[in-house]
RODO-926508 format. One record per atom (N, C-alpha, C): residue in three letters; x, y, z. Coordinates in steps of 0.2 Angstrom, whole numbers, plus 2048, in hexadecimal, padded with zeros to 3 digits. Layout:
# RODO-926508
ALAXYZ
...
//
This chain:
# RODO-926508
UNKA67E613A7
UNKA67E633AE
UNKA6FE633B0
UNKA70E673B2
UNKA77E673B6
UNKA79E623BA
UNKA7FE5F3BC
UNKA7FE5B3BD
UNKA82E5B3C3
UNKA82E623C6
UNKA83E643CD
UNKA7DE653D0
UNKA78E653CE
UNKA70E683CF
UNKA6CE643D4
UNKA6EE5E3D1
UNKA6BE593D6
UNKA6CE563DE
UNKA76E553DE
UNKA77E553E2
UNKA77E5A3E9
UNKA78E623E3
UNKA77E663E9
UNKA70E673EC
UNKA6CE663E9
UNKA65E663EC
UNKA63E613F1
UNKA67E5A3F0
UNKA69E553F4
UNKA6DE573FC
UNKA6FE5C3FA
UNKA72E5D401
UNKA6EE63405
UNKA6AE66401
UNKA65E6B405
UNKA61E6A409
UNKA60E65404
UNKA57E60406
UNKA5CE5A40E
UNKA61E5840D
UNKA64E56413
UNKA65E5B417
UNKA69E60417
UNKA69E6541A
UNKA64E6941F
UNKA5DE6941D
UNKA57E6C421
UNKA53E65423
UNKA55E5C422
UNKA52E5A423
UNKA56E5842B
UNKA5CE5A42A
UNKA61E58430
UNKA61E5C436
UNKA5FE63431
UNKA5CE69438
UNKA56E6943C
UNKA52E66438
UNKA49E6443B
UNKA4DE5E43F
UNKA4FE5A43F
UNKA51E54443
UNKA54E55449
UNKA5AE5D448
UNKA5EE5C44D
UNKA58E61451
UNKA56E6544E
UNKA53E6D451
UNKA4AE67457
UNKA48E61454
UNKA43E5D458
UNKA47E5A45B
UNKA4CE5845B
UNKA52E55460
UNKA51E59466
UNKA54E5E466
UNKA56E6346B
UNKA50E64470
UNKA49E6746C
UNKA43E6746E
UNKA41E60472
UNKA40E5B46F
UNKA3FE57474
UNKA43E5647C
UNKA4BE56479
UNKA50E5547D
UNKA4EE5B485
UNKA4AE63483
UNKA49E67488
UNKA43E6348C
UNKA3EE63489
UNKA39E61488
UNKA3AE5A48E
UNKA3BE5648E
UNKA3CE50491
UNKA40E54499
UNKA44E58497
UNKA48E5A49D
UNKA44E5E4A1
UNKA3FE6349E
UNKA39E674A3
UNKA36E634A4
UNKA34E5D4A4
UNKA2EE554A6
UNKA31E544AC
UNKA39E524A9
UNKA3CE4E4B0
UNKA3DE524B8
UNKA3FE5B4B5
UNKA3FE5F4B8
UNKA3AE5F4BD
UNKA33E614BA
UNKA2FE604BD
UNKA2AE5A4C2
UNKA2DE554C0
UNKA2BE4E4C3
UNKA31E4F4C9
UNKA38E4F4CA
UNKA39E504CF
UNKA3BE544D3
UNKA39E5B4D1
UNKA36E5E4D6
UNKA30E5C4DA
UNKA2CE5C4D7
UNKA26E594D9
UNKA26E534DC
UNKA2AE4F4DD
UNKA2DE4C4E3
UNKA31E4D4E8
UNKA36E504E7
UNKA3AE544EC
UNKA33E594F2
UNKA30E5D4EE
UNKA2CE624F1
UNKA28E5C4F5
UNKA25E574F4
UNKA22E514F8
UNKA25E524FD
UNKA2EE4E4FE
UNKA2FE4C502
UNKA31E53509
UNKA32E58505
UNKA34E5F50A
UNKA2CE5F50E
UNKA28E6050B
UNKA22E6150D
UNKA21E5D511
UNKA22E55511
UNKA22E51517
UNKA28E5251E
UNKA2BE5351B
UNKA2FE57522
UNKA2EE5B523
UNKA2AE61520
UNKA29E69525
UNKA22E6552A
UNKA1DE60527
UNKA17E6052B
UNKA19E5C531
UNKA1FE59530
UNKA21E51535
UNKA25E5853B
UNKA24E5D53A
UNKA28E63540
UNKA2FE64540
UNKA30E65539
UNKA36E67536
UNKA38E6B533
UNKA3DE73535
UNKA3FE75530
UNKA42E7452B
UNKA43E78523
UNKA44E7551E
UNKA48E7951A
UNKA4DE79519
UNKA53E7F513
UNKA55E7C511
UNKA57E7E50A
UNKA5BE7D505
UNKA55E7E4FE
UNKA50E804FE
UNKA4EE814F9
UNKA4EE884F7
UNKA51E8B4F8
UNKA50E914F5
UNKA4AE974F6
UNKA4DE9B4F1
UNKA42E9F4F3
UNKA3FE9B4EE
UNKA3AEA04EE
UNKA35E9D4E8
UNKA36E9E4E1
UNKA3CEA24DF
UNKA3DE9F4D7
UNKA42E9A4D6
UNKA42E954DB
UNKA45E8F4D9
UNKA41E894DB
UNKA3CE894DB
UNKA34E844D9
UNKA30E884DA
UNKA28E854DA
UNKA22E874D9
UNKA20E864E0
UNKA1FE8D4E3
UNKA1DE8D4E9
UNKA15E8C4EC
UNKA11E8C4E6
UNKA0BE8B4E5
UNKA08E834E6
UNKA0DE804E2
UNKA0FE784E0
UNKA10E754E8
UNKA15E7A4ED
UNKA16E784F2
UNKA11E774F6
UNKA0CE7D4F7
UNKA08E7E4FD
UNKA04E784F8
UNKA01E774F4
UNK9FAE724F2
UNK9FDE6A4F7
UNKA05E684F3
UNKA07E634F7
UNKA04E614FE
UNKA06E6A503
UNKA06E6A50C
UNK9FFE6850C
UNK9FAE6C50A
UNK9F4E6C50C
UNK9F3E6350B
UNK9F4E5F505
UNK9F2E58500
UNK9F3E55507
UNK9FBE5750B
UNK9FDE5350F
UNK9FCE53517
UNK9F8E57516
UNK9F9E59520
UNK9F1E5651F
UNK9F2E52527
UNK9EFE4E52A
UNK9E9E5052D
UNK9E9E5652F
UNK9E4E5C532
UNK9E3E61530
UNK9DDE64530
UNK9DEE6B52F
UNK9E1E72531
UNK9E6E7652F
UNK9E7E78538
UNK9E1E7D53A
UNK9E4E80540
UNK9DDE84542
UNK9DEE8B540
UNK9E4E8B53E
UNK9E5E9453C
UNK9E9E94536
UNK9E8E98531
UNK9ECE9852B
UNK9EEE9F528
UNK9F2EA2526
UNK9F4EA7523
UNK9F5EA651D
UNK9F2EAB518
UNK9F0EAB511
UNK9F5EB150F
UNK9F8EB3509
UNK9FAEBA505
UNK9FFEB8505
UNKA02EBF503
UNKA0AEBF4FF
UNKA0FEBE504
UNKA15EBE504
UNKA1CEBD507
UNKA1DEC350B
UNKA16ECA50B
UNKA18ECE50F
UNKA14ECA516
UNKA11EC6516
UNKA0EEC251C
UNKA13EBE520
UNKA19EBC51B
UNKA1EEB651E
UNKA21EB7526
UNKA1FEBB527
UNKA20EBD52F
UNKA1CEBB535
UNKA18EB8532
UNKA11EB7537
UNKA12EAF537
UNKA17EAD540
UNKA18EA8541
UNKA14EA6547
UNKA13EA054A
UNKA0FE9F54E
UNKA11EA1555
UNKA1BEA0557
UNKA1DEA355C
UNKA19EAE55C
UNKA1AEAF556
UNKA18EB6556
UNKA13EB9557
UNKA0EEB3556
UNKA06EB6557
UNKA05EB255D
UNKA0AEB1562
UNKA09EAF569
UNKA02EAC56B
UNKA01EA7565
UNK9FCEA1565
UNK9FCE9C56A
UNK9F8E9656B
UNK9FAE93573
UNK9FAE8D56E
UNKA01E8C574
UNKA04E8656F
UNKA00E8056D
UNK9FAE7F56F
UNK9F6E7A56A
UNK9F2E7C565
UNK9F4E84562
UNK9F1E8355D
UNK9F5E82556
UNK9F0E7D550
UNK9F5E7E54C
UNK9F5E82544
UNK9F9E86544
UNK9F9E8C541
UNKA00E8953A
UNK9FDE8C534
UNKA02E8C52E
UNK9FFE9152C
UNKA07E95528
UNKA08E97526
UNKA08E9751E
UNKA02E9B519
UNKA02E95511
UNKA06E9F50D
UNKA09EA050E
UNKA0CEA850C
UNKA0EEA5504
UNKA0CEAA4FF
UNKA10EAA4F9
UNKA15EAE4F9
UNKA19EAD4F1
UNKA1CEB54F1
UNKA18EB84EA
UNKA1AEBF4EB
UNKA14EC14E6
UNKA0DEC04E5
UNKA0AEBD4EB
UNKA04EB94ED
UNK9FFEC04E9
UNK9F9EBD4E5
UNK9F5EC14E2
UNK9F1EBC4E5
UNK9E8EC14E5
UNK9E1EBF4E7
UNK9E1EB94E3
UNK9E2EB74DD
UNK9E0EAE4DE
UNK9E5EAC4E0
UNK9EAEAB4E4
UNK9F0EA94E5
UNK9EAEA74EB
UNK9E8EAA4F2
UNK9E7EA94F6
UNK9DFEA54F4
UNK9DDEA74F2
UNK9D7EA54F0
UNK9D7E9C4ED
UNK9DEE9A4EB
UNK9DEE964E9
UNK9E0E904EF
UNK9E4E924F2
UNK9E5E8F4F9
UNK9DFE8E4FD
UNK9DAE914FF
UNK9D4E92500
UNK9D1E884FE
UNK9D0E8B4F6
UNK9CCE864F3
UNK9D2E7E4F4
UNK9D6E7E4F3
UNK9DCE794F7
UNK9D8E764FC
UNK9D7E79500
UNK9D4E74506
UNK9CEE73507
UNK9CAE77503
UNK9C4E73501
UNK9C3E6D4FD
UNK9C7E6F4F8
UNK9C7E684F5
UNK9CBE634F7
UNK9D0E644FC
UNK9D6E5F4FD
UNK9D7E5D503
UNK9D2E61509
UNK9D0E5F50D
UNK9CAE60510
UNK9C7E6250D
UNK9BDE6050D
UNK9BDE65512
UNK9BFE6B516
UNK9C0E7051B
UNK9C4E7551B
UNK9C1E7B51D
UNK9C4E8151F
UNK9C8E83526
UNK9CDE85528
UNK9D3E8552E
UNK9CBE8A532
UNK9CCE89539
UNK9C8E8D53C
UNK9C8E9453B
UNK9CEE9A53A
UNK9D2EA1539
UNK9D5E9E536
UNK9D4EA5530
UNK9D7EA6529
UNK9DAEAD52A
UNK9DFEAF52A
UNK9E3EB752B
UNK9E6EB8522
UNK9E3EBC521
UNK9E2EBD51B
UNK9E7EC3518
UNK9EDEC4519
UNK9F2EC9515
UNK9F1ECC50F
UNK9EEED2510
UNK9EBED750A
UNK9F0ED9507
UNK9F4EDB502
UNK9F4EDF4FE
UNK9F2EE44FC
UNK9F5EE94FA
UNK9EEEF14F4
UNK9F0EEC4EF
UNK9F5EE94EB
UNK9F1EE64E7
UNK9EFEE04E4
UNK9ECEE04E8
UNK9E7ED84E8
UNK9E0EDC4E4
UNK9DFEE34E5
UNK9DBEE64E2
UNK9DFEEC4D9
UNK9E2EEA4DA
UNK9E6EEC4D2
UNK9E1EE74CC
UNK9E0EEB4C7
UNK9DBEE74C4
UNK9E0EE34BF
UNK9E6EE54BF
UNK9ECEE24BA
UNK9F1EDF4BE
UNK9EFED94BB
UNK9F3ED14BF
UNK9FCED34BB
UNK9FDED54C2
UNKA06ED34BF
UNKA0AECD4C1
UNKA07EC74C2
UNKA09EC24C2
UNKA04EBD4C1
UNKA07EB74BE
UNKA06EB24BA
UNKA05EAC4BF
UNKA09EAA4C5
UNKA0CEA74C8
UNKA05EA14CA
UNK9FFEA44CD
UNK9FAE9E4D0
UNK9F8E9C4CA
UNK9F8E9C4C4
UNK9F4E974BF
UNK9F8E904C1
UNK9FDE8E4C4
UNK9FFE874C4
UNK9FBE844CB
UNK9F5E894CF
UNK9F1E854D2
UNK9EBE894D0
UNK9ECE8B4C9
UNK9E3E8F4C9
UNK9DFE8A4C7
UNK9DDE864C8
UNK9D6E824C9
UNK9D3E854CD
UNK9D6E824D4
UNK9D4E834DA
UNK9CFE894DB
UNK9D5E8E4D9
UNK9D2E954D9
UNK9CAE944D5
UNK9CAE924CE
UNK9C3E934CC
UNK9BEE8F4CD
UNK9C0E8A4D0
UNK9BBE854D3
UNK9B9E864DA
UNK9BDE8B4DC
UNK9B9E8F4E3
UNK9B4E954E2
UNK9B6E994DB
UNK9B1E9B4D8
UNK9A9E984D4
UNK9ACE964D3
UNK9A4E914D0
UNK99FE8E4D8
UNK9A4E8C4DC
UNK9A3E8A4E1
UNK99DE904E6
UNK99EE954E6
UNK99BE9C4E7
UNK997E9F4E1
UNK997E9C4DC
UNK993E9C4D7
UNK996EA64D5
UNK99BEA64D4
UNK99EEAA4D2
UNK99FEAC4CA
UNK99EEAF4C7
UNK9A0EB04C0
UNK9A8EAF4BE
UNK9A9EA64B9
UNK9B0EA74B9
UNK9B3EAA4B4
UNK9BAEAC4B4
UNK9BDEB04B1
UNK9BEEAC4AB
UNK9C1EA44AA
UNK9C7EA04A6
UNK9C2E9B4A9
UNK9C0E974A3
UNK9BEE904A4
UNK9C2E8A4A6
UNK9CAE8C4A5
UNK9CFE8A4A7
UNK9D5E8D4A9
UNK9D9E8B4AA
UNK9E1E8F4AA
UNK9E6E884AB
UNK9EBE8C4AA
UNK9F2E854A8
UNK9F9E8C4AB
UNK9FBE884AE
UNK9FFE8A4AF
UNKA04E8B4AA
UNKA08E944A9
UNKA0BE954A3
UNKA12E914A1
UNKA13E9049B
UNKA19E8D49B
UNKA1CE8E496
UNKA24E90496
UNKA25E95491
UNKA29E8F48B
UNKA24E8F486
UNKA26E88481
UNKA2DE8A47D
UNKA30E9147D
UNKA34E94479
UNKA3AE9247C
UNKA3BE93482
UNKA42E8E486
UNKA43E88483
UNKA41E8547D
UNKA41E7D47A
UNKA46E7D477
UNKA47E85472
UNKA4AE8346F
UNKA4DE8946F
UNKA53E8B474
UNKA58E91478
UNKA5DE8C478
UNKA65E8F477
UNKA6AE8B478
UNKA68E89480
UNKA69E91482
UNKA6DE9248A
UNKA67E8E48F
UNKA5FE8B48C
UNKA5FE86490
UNKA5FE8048F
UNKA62E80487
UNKA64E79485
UNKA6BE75489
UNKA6EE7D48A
UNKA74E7A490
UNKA75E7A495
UNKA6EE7C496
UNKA6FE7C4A0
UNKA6BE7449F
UNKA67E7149C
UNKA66E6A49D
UNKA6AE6349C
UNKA71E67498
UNKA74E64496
UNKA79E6249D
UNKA7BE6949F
UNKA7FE6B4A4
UNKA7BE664A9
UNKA75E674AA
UNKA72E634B2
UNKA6FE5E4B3
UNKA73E594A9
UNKA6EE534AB
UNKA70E4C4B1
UNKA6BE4A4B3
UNKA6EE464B7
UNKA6FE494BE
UNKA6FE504BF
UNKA6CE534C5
UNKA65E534CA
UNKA66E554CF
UNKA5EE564D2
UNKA5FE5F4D2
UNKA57E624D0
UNKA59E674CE
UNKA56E6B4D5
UNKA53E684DC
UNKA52E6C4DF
UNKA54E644E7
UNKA56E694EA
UNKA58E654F2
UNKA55E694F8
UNKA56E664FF
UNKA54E6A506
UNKA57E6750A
UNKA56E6850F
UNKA5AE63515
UNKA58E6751A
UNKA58E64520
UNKA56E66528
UNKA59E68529
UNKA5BE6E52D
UNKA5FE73531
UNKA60E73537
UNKA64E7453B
UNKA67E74540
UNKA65E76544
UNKA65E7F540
UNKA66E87543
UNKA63E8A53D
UNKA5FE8F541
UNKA5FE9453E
UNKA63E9953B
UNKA68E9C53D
UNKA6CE9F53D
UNKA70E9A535
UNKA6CE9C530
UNKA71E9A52A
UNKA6FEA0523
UNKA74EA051F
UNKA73EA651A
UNKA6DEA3515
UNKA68EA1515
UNKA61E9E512
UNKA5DE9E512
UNKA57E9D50F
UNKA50E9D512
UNKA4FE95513
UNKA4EE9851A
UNKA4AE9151F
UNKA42E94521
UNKA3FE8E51D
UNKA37E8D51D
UNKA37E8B526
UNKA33E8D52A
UNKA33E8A530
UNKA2BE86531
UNKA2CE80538
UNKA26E7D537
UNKA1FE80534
UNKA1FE87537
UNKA17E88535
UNKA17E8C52E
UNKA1BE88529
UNKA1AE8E523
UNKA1EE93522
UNKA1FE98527
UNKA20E9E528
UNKA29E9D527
UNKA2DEA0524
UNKA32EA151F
UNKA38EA5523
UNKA3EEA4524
UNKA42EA9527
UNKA48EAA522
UNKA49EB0520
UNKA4EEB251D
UNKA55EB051E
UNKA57EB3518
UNKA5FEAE518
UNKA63EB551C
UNKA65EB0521
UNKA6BEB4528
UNKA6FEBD527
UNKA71EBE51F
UNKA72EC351E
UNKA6FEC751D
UNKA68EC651B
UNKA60ECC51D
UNKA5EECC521
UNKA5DEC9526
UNKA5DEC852D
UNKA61ECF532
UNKA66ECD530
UNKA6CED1531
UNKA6FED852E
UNKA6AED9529
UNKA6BEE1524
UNKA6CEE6529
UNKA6FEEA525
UNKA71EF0529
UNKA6CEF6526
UNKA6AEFB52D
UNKA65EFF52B
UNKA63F01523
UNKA6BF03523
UNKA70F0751D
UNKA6EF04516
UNKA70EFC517
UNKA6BEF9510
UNKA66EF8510
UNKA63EF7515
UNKA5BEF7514
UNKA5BEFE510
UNKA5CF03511
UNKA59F0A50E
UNKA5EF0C508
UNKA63F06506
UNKA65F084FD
UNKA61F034FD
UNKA5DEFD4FC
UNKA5AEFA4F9
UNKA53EFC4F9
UNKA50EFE4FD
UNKA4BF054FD
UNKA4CF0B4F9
UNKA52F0D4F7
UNKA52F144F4
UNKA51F114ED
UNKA55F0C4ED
UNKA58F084E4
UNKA4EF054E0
UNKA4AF034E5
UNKA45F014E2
UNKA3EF084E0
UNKA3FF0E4E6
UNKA3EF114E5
UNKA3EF154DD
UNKA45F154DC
UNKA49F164D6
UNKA43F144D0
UNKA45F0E4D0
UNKA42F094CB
UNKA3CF094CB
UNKA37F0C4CF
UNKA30F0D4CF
UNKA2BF054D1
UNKA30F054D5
UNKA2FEFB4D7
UNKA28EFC4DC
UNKA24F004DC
UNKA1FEFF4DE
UNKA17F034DB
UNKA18F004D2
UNKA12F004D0
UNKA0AEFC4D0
UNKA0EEF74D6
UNKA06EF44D8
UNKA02EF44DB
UNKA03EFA4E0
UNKA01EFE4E5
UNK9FEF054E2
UNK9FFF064DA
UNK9FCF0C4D9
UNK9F6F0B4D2
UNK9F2F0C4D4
UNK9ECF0C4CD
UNK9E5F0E4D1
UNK9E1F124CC
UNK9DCF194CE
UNK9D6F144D1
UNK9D4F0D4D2
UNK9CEF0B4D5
UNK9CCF034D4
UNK9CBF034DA
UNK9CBEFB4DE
UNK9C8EF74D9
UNK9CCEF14D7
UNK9C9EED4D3
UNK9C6EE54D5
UNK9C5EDF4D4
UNK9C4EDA4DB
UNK9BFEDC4DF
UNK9BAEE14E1
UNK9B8EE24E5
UNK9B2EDC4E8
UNK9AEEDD4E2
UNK9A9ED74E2
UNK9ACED14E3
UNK9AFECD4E2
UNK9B2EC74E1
UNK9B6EC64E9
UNK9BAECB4EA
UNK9BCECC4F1
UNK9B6ECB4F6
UNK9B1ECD4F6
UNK9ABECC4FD
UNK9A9EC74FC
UNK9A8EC44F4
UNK9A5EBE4F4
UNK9ABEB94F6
UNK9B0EBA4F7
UNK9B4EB34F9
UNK9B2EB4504
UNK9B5EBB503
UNK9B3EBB50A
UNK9AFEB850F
UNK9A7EBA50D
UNK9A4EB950E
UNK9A2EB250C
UNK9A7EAD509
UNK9A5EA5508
UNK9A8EA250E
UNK9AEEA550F
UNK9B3EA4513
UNK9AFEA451B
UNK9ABEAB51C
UNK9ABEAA523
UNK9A5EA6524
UNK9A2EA2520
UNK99EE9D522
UNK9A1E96526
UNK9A6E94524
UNK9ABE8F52A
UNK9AFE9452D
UNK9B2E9A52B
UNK9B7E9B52E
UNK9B8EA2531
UNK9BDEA5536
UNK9BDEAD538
UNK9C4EAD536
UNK9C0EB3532
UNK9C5EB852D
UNK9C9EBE52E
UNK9D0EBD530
UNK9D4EC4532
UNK9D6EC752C
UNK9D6ECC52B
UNK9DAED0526
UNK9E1ED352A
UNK9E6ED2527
UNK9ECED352A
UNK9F1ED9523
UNK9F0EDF525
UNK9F4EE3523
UNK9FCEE6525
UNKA01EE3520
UNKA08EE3522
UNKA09EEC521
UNKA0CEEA525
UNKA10EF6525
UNKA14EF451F
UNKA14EFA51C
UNKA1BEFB516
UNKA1EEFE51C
UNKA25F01518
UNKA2BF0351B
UNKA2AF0A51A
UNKA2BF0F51F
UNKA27F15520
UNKA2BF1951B
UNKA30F1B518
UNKA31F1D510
UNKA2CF1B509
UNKA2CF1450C
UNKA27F13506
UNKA20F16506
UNKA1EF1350C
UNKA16F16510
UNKA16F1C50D
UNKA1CF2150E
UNKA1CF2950C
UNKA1BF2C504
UNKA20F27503
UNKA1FF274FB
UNKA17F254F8
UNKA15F1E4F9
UNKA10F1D4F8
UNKA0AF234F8
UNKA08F234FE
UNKA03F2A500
UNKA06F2F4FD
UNKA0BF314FA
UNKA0BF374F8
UNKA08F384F1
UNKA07F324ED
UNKA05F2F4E7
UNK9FCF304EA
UNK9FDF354DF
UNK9F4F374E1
UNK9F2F2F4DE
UNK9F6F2B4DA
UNK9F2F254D8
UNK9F3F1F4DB
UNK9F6F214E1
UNK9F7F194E4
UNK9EFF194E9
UNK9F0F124EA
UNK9EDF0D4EC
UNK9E9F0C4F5
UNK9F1F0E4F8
UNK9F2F0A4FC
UNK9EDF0D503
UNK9ECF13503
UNK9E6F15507
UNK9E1F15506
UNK9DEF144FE
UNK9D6F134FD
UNK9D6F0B500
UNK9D9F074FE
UNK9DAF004FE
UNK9D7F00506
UNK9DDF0050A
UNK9DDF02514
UNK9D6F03516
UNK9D3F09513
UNK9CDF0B515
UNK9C8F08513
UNK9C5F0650C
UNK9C2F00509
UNK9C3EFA50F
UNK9C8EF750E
UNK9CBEF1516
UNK9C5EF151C
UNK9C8EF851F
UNK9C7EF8526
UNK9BDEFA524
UNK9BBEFC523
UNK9B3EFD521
UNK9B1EF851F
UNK9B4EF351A
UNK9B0EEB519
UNK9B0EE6521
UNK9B6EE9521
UNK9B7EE4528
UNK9B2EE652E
UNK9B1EEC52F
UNK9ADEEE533
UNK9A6EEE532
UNK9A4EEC52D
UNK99BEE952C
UNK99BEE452A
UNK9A2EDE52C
UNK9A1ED852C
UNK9A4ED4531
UNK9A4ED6535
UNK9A6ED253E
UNK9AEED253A
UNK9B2ED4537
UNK9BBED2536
UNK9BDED653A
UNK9C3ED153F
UNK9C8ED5542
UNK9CDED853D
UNK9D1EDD53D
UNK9D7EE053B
UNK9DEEE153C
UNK9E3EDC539
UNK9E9EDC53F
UNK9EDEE1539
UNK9F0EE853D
UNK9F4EE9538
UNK9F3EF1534
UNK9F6EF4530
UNK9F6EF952F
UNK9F9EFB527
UNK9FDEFD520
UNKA00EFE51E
UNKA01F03520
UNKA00F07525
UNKA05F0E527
UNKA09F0B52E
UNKA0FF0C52A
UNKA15F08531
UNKA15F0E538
UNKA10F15536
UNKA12F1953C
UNKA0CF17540
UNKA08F1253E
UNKA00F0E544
UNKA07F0C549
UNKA0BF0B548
UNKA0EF0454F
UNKA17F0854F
UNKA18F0E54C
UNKA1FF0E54E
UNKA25F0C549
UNKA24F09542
UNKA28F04542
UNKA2FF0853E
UNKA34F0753F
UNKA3AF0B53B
UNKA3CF04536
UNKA43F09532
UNKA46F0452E
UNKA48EFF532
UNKA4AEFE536
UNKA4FEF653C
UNKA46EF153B
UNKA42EF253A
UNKA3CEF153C
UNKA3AEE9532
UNKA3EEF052D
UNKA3EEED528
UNKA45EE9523
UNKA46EE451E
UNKA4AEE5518
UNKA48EE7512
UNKA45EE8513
UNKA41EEC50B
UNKA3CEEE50B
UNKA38EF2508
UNKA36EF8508
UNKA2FEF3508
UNKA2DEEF508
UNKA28EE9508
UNKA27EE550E
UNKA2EEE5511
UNKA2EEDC514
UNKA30EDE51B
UNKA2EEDB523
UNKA2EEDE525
UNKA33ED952A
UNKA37ED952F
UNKA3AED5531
UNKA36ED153A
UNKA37ECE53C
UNKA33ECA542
UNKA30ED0547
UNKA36ED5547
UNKA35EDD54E
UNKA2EEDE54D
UNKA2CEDD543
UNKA26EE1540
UNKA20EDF542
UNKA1FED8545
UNKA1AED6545
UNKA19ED554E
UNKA1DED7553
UNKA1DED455A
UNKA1BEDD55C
UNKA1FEE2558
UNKA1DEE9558
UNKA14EEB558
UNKA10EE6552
UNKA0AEE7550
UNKA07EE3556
UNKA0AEDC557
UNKA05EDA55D
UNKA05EDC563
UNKA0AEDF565
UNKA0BEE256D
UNKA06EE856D
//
């Protein structure tokens, strides 16, 4: 045997036994940091949540891709004291719908539960929230449709980190469930990535999310306000018509509004059986937000989009089921121009005092 044979074979067998050590090093070291990540946000989001119920605006969190917004609302509901009497359900095109704006009488108490990229078990799982978490349904539920809440292809992941709720309101309704369970997705491959091996490195010892009360509204951020309902950061607020319509023209570009388009309604069944569960405690609004009347234009022009079979399905369920209907996707129902929007989605306060007047 050679007498370099051994020792080099010595150092190979060290050599991968020091890589399997350091490369499990690493992995647990990420590992232990998404634990603590998520331990304290999940106390920070506690105590935010107790400040918005105690009648307090809330900023410094950021939007919703810098925690689990889903995580949040489960918290409100956990911790509010009351039911309120009116609630608003669906995506961030809802976030408009504040209690000063629906010229509500000031003893009613109305929250605002808006997601972003809110899909049908998003809302549905909020729903099942206060069933289970407060044994009761709000008196009015204003229910923020999207067309695609009826897309049969989920393009987003986001309510599996409160889909129990969701299927356990289906069982509850004696519904066919889709997943005997769901886990919220999590991406195991981050474990073993430099650049988030640096960014924990970078931030240990940090808090990884903060808030603080506010003054004024007038700041460049998203401030939650007491009822839910979300006010944009001061310089969207502030757009000029001009950007509104490159940031319109730019998304058009990129065909940023594929989920408004596919050949036939899917959810259909499952949608009336939620409905129909709902208006046993509760009266059910459907609340359709306008696009931005280029969009609107765009869309209707599209032989596969969505957005007026959807409307018309809408208002005919509503109408052989006692639902009132606030609202329209066509922004020429009320008038509304670009000043009215910031983005081809999202409509600015003018939007919704235009609808109710």
């Amino acid at each position: 045997m050679n007498n370099h044979e051994l020792p080099f074979k010595q150092w190979i067998a060290c050599t991968i036994a020091f890589s399997i050590l350091f490369f499990g090093i690493v992995v647990l070291f990420n590992y232990c940091c998404s634990l603590r990540t998520i331990s304290t946000t999940t106390t920070l989001l506690e105590k935010a949540a107790q400040k918005l119920l105690q009648g307090n605006p809330i900023a410094g969190l950021g939007d919703d891709k810098a925690y689990d917004d889903r995580l949040f609302q489960k918290i409100l509901i956990q911790q509010m004291t009351s039911v309120p009497d009116m609630i608003v359900i669906g995506s961030s095109r809802s976030m408009m719908l504040r209690k000063k704006n629906m010229t509500l009488p000031a003893s009613t108490n109305f929250f605002n539960h808006f997601l972003a990229s809110a899909s049908f078990e998003d809302a549905i799982a909020i729903i099942g929230m206060y069933e289970e978490l407060q044994s009761a349904l709000p008196k009015t539920i204003i229910f923020g449709i999207d067309p695609w809440v009826f897309n049969k292809k989920s393009f987003s992941e986001k309510w599996k980190s409160v889909g129990k709720y969701y299927l356990n309101l289906l069982r509850r309704i004696d519904y066919p469930v889709p997943y005997n369970n769901v886990n919220a997705p999590f991406d195991y491959t981050r474990l073993i990535t430099l650049k988030y091996t640096m960014h924990n490195i970078t931030t240990l010892g940090t808090t990884p999310l903060s808030f603080y009360v506010p003054t004024t509204f007038a700041l460049d951020e998203f401030i939650r306000d007491v009822d839910g309902s979300v006010h944009m950061p001061l310089k969207i607020r502030n757009q000029s018509q001009e950007e509104t319509m490159k940031i319109i023209n730019e998304s058009l570009e990129k065909n940023a509004y594929q989920r408004e388009t596919f050949d036939a309604l899917a959810n259909v069944s499952l949608f009336e059986a939620c409905i129909k569960h709902l208006q046993k405690e509760s009266i059910v609004v459907f609340f359709l937000c306008p696009y931005h009347p280029k969009v609107y234009h765009f869309l209707s022009q599209k032989k596969s989009s969505s957005i007026m079979t959807v409307e018309t399905y809408l208002r005919h369920f509503a109408l052989h089921n006692n639902i009132q209907v606030i609202g329209s996707y066509d922004p020429n129902s009320y008038d509304l121009t670009t000043e009215d929007f910031f983005d081809g989605y999202h409509g600015h306060d003018s939007l919704v005092r235009k609808m109710l007047n």
